[in-house]
C-alpha positions as a printed NumPy array, in Angstrom:
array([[  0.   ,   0.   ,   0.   ],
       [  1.571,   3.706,  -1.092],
       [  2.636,   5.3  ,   1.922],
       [  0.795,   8.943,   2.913],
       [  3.282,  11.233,   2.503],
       [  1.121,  13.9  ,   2.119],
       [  2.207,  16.153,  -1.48 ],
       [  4.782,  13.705,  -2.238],
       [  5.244,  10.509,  -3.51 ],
       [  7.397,   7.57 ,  -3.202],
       [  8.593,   8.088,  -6.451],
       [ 10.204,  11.383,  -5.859],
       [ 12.911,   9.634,  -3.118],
       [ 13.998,   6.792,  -5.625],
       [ 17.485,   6.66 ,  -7.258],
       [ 18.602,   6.26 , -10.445],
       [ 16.526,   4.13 , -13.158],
       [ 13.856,   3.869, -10.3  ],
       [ 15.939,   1.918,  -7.943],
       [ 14.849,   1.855,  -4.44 ],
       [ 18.449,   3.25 ,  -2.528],
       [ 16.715,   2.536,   0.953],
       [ 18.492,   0.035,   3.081],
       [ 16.512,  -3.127,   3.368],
       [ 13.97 ,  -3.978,   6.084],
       [ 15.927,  -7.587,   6.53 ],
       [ 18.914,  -5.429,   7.208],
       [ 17.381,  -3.269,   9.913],
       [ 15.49 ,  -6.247,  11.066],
       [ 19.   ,  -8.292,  11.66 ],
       [ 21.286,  -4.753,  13.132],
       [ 18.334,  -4.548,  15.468],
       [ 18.568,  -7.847,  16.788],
       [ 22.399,  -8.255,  16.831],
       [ 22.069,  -4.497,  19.295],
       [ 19.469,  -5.822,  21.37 ],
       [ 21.498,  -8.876,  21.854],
       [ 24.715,  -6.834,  22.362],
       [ 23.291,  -5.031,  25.096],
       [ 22.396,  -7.901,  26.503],
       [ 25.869,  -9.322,  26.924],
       [ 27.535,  -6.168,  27.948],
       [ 24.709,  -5.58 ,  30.747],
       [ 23.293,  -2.599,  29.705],
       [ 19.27 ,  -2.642,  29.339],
       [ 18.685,  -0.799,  26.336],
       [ 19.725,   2.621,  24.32 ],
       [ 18.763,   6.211,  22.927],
       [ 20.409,   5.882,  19.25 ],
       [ 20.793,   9.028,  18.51 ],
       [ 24.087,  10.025,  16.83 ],
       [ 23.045,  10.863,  12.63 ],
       [ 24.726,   8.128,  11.289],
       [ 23.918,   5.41 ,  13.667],
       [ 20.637,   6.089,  13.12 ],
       [ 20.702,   5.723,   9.094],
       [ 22.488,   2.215,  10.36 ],
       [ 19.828,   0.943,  12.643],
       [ 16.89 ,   3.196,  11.288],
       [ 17.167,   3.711,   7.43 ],
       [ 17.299,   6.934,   7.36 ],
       [ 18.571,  10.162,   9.526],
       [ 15.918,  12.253,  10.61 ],
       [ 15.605,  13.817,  13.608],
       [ 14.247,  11.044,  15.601],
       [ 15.564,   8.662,  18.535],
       [ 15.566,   5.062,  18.488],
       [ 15.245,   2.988,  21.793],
       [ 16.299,  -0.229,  21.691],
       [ 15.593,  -2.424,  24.375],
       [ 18.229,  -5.257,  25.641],
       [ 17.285,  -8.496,  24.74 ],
       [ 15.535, -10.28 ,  27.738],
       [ 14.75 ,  -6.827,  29.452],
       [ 10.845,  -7.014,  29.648],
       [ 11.062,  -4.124,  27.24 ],
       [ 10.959,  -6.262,  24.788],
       [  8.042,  -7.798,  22.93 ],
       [  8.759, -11.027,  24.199],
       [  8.316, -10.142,  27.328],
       [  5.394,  -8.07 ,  27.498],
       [  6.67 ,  -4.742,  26.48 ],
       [  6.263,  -2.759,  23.068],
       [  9.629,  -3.398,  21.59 ],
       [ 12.133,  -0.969,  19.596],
       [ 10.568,   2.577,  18.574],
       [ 11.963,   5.459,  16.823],
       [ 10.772,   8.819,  18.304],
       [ 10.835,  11.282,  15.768],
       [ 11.333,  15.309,  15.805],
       [ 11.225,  15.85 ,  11.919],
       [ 10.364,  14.578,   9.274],
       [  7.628,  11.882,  10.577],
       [  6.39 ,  11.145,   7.156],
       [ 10.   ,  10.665,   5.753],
       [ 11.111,   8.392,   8.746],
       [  8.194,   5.854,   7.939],
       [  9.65 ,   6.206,   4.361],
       [ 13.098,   5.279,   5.033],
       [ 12.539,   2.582,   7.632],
       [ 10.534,   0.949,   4.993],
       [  7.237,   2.073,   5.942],
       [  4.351,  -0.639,   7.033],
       [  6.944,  -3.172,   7.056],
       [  9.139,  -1.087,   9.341],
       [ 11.041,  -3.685,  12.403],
       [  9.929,  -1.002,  15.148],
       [  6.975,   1.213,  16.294],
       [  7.795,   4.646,  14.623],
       [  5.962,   7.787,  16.632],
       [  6.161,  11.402,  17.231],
       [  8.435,  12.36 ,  19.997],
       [  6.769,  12.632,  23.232],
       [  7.094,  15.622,  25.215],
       [ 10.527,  15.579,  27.528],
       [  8.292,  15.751,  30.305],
       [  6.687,  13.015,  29.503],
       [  9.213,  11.065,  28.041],
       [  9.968,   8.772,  31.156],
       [  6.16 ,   7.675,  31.596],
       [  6.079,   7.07 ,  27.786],
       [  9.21 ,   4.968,  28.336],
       [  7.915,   3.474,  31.111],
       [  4.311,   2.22 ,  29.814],
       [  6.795,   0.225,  27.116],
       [  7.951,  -1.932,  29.794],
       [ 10.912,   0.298,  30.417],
       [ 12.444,  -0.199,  34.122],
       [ 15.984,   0.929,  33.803],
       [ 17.559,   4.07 ,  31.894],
       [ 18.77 ,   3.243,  28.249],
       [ 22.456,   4.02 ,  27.736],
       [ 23.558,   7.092,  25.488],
       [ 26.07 ,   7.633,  22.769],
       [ 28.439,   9.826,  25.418],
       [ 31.73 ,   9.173,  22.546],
       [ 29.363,  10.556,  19.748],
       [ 27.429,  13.318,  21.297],
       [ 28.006,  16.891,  22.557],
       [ 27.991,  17.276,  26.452],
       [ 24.744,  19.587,  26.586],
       [ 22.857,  17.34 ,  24.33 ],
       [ 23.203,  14.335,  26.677],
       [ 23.418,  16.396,  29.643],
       [ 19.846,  17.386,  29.235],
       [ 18.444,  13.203,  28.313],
       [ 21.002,  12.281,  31.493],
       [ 18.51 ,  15.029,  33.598],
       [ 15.549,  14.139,  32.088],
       [ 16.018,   9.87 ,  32.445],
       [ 17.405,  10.233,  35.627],
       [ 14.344,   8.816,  37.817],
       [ 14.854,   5.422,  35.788],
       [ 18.307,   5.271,  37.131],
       [ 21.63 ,   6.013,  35.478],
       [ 22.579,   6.199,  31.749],
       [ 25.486,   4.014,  30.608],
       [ 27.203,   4.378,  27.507],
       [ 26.855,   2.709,  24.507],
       [ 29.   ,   4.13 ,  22.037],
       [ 31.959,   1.043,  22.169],
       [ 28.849,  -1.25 ,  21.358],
       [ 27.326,   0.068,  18.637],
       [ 30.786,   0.978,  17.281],
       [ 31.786,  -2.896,  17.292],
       [ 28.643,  -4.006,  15.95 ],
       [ 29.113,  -1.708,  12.878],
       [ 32.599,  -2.951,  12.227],
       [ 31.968,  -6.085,  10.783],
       [ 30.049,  -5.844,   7.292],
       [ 26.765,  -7.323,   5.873],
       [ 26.749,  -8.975,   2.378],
       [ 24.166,  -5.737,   1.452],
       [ 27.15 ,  -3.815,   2.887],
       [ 29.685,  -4.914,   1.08 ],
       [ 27.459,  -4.928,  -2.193],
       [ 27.59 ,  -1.197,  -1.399],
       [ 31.393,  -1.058,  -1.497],
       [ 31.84 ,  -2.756,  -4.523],
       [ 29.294,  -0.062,  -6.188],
       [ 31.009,   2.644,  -4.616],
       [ 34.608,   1.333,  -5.869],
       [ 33.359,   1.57 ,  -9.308],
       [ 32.023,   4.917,  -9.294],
       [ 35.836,   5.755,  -7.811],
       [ 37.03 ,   4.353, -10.746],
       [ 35.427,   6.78 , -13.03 ],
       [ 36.581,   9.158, -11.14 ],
       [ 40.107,   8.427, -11.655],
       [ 39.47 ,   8.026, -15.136],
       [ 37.922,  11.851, -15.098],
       [ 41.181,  12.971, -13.42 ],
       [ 43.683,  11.359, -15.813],
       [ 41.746,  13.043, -19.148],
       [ 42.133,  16.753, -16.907],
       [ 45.469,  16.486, -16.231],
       [ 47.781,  18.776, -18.045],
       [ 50.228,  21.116, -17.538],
       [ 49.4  ,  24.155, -15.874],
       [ 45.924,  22.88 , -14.394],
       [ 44.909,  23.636, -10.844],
       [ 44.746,  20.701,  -8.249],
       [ 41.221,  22.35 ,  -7.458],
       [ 40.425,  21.773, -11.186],
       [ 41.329,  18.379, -11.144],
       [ 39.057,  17.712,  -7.827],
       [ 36.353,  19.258,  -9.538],
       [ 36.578,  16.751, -12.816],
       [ 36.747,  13.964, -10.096],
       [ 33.67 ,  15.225,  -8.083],
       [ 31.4  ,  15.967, -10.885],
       [ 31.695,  11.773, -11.757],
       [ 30.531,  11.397,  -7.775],
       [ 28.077,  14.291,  -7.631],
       [ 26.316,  12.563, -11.002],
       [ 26.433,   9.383,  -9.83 ],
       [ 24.594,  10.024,  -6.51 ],
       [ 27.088,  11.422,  -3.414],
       [ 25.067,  12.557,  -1.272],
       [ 27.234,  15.583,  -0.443],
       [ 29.08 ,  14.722,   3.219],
       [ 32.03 ,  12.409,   4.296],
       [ 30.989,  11.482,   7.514],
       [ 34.271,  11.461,  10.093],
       [ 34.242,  10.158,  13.835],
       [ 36.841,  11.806,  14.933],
       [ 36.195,  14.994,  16.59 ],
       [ 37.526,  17.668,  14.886],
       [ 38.41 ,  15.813,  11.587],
       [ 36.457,  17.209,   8.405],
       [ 37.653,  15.209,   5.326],
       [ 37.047,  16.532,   1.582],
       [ 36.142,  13.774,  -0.973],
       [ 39.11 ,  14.518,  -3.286],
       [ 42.525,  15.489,  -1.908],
       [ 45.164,  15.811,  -4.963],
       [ 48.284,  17.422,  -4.306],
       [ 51.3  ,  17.775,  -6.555],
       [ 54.913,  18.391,  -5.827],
       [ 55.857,  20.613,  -2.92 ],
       [ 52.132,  21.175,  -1.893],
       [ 52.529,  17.397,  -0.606],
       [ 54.593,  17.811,   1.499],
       [ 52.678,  20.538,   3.535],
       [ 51.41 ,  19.324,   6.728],
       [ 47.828,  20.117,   7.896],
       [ 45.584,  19.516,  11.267],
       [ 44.127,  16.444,   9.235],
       [ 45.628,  13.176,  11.279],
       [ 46.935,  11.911,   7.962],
       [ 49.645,  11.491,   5.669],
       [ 49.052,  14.027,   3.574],
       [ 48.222,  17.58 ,   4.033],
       [ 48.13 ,  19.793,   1.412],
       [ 47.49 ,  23.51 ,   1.295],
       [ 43.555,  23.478,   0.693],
       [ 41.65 ,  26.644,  -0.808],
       [ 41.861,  28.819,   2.327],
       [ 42.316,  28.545,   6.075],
       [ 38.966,  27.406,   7.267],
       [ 39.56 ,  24.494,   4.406],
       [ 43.109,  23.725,   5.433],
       [ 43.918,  20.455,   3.683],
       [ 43.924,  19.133,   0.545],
       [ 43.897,  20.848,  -2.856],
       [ 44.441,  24.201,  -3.604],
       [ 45.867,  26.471,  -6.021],
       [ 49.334,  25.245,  -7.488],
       [ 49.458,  24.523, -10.728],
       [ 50.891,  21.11 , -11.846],
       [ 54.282,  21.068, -13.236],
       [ 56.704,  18.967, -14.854],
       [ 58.341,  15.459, -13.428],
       [ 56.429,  16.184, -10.25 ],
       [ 54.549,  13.508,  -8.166],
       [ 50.965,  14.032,  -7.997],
       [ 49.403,  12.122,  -5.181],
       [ 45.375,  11.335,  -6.261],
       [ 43.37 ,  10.268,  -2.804],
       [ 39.834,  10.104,  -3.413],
       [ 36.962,   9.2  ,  -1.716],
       [ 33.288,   8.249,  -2.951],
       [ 30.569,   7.408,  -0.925],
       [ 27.505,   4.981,  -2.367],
       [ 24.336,   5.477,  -0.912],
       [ 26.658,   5.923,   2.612],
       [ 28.967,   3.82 ,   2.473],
       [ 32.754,   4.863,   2.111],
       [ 35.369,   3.961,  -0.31 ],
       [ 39.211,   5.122,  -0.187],
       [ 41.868,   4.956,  -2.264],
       [ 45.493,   6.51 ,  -3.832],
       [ 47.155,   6.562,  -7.046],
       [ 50.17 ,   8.344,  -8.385],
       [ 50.619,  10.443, -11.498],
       [ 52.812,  12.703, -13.425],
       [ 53.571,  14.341, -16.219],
       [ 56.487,  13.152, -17.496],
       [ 58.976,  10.56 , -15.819],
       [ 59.268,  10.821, -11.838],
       [ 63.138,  10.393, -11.032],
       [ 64.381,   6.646,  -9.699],
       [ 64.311,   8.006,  -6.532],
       [ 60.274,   8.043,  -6.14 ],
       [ 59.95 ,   5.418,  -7.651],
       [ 61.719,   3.436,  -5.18 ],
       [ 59.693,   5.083,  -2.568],
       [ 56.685,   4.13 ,  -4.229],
       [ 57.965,   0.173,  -5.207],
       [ 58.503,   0.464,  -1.186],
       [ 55.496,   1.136,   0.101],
       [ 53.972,  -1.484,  -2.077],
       [ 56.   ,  -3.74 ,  -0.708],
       [ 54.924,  -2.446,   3.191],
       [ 51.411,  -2.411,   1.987],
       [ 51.509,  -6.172,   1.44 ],
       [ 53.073,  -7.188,   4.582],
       [ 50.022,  -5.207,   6.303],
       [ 47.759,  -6.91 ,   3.938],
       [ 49.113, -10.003,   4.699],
       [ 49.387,  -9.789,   8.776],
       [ 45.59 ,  -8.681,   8.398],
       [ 44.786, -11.71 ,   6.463],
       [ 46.114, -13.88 ,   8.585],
       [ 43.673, -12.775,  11.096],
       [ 46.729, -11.303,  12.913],
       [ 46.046,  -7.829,  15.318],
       [ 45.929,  -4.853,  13.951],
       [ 48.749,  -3.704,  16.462],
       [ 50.783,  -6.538,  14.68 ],
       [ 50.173,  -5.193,  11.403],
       [ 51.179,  -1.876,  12.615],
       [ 54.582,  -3.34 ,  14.19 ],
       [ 55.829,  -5.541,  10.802],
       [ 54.499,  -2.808,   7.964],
       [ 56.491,  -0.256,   9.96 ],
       [ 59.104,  -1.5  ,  10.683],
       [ 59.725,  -2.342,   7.415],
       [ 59.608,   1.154,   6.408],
       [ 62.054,   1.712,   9.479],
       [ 64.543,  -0.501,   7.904],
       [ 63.774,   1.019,   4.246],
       [ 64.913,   4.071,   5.708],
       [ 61.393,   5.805,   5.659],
       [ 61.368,   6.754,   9.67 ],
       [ 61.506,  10.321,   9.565],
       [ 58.765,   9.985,   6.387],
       [ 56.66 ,   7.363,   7.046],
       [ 53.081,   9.01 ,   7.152],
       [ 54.306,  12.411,   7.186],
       [ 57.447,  14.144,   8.517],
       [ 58.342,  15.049,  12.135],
       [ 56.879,  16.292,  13.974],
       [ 53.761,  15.733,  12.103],
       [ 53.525,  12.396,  11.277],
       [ 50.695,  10.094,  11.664],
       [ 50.941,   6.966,  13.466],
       [ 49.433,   4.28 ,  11.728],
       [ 48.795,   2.398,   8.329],
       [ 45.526,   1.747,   7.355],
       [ 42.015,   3.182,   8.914],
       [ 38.714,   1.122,   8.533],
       [ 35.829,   2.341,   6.171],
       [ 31.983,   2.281,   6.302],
       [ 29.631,   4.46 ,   7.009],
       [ 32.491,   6.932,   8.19 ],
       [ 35.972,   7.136,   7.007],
       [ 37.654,   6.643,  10.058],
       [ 35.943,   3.841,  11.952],
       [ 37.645,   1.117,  13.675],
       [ 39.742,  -1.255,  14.202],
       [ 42.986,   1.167,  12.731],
       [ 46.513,  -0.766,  11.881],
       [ 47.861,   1.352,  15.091],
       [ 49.634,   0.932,  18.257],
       [ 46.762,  -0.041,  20.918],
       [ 44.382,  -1.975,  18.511],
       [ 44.991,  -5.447,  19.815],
       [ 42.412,  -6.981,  18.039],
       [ 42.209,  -8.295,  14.283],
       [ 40.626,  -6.409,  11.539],
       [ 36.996,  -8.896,  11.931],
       [ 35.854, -11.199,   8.914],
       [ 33.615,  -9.022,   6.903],
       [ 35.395,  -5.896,   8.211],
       [ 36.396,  -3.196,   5.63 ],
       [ 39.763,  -1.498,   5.913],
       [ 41.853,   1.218,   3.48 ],
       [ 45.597,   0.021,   3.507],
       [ 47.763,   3.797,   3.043],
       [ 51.426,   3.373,   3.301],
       [ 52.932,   6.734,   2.347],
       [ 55.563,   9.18 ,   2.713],
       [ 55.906,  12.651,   2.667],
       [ 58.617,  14.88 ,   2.006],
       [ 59.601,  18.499,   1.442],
       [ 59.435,  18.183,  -2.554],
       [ 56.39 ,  15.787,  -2.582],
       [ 54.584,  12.557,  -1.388],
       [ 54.294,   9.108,  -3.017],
       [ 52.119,   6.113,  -1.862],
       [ 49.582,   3.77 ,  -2.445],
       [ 45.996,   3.095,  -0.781],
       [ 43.454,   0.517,  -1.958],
       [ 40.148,  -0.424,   0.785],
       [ 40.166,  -4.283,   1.491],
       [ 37.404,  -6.398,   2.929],
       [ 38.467,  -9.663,   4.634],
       [ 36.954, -12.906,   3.923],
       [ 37.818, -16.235,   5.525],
       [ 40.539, -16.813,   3.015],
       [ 42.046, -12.872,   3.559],
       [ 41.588,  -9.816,   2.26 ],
       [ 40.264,  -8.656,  -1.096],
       [ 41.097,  -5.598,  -2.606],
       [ 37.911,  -3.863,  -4.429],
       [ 39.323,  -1.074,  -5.559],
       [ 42.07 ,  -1.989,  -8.189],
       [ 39.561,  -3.914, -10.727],
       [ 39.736,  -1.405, -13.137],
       [ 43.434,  -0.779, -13.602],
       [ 46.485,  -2.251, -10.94 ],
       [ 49.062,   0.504, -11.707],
       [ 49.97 ,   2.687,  -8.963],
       [ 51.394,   5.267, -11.426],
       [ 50.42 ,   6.948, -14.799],
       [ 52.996,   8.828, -16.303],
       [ 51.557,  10.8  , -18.894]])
């Protein structure tokens, strides 16, 4: 049955060709049950999902809404006598039906109740205890004022390590996703080799790269975890602009356009037998490829590339220690360390003091989710979990390195990213 949506319809939200880009009820239906159970296990009787992007994970879409989901067991839950999982919505009510697939939606979807209310609404659901909150995710005043308001059910825990683990390890869907998005990157590579000429802009050659994503359906953010990380989608710098550092924890920096945009591409102009590093980033209906190529015009001297033939070669001894279901902490230790005794210390992922300590970042949703090939992640990268591998190194003349994103299987990882072309350079 069409869904009211009052002077719209259904057909208006549909992607290209008439394809239906929401996330599937089955999926919502299955992240819902592997929370509830979560919570379960860690102790913690339900949650307020709040944070934007956990919501479009659990909910379908990112309105301005809160989803409580009960702990499995809890007599919240259906099964025991209460009403179950419901998203409490702000704005847009009609849209939120929409997106969470509408009469076929895994949880009750209402209007928000009054905050005065909210703890008998809560309550006549079967609720007993306070649901946790997303403390890691959420600014202080926001939760300060649900912390006040819950506070005669008890004490809100926090759920933010939970949900964080439960997103790491993807779907099938998911990973459909990622394969879609690595194509679209592909195109846009493709865009950027035909601009590149002498003289160009690095902005100009962003803009030939983002025009491929924009058409093909980016939805306009990168979404970053890391507070106060802002990423742009295309970061291309060439020659000596690579080897300026910026407040982004990454390899490269890059001069950007202006101060409040301080990384990534700006103004220089590309020039002759200089490296020009290509990072770019397209995101498929939310979910996050990454990945670096080199070009030039004209030959690049022997002496980059060795340093790029190196970093391939510490980019498979990460791939491999990952595969082998090894911690990322391990990966970390054997990828640098081979840099170390390439020579690379004082460049390995930028120079000192600004270098960045670690080798490959996980991808979804967000491009910096965990686990991260880094000191302190003694854990392995999780079958189904998604990963961008990013050896590099930076100095004052230029940067050179490689980054593909990997998903890891049973039988290792496999690179989605390089099934258009393997090189790592294109000298032009």
């Amino acid at each position: 049955m069409p869904l009211n949506m009052g002077s719209w319809v259904e057909s208006e939200f549909l992607g290209p060709d008439g394809e239906d880009w929401r996330v599937p009820v089955t999926e919502l239906e299955h992240r819902i049950e592997l929370l509830s159970k979560a919570l379960q296990e860690e102790k913690i009787p339900g949650v307020f999902v709040q944070h934007p992007v956990d919501l479009y994970y659990f909910s379908g879409g990112r309105q301005n809404a809160t989803l409580f989901v009960p702990a499995g067991g809890s007599k919240a839950t259906a099964k025991n006598g209460g009403a179950g999982p419901v998203l409490m919505v702000r704005r847009s009510l009609s849209r939120a039906k929409y997106e969470a697939g509408g009469d076929n939606s895994p949880f009750e979807i209402l209007p928000f109740p009054r905050m005065k209310t909210l703890v008998e609404f809560l309550q006549q659901r079967g609720v007993e205890q306070a649901p946790a909150l997303q403390f890691g995710e959420l600014p202080s005043n926001f939760t300060s004022r649900f912390t006040s308001i819950l506070a005669p059910l008890g004490t809100c825990m926090d759920a933010t390590s939970v949900i964080h683990r439960i997103r790491e390890t993807k779907s099938q869907w998911e990973i459909q996703q990622m394969k879609a998005s690595a194509q679209i990157q592909a195109k846009m590579f493709e865009a950027v080799e035909l601009k590149l000429k002498l003289g160009v802009s690095e902005l100009e050659l962003v803009a030939a790269a983002e025009e491929v994503s924009r058409r093909e359906g980016f939805g306009g953010n990168i979404q970053m975890r890391r507070f106060p990380l802002q990423c742009d989608r295309g970061v291309i710098v060439s020659g000596r602009a690579g080897g300026i550092p910026s407040f982004f924890d990454s390899a490269i920096g890059g001069t950007g356009a202006h101060p409040l945009s301080g990384m990534g591409s700006g103004f220089s102009k590309i020039q002759q037998n200089q490296p020009i590093l290509v990072d770019l980033v397209h995101v498929h209906r939310g979910y996050v490829v990454d990945k670096t190529r080199m070009f030039s015009i004209g030959s690049l001297s022997k002496v980059w590339h060795q340093r790029l033939e190196d970093m391939v070669e510490v980019s498979k001894v990460v791939v491999s220690s990952l595969g082998s279901g090894e911690n990322c902490s391990q990966a970390w230790e054997v990828g640098s360390q081979l840099a170390y005794q390439m020579g690379y210390e004082d460049n390995l992922m930028g120079m000192k003091p600004d270098q960045s300590k670690f080798l490959g970042h996980s991808v979804g949703l967000q491009l910096d989710e965990s686990p991260v090939v880094a000191r302190g992640f003694d854990r392995p990268l999780t079958v189904g979990g998604t990963m961008a591998i990013e050896p590099k190194v930076v100095y004052n003349d230029g940067s050179i390195g490689i980054e593909d994103t990997w998903i890891r299987s049973s039988e290792g990882l496999e690179c989605i990213t390089n099934s258009v072309s393997t090189d790592w350079i294109v000298e032009m």
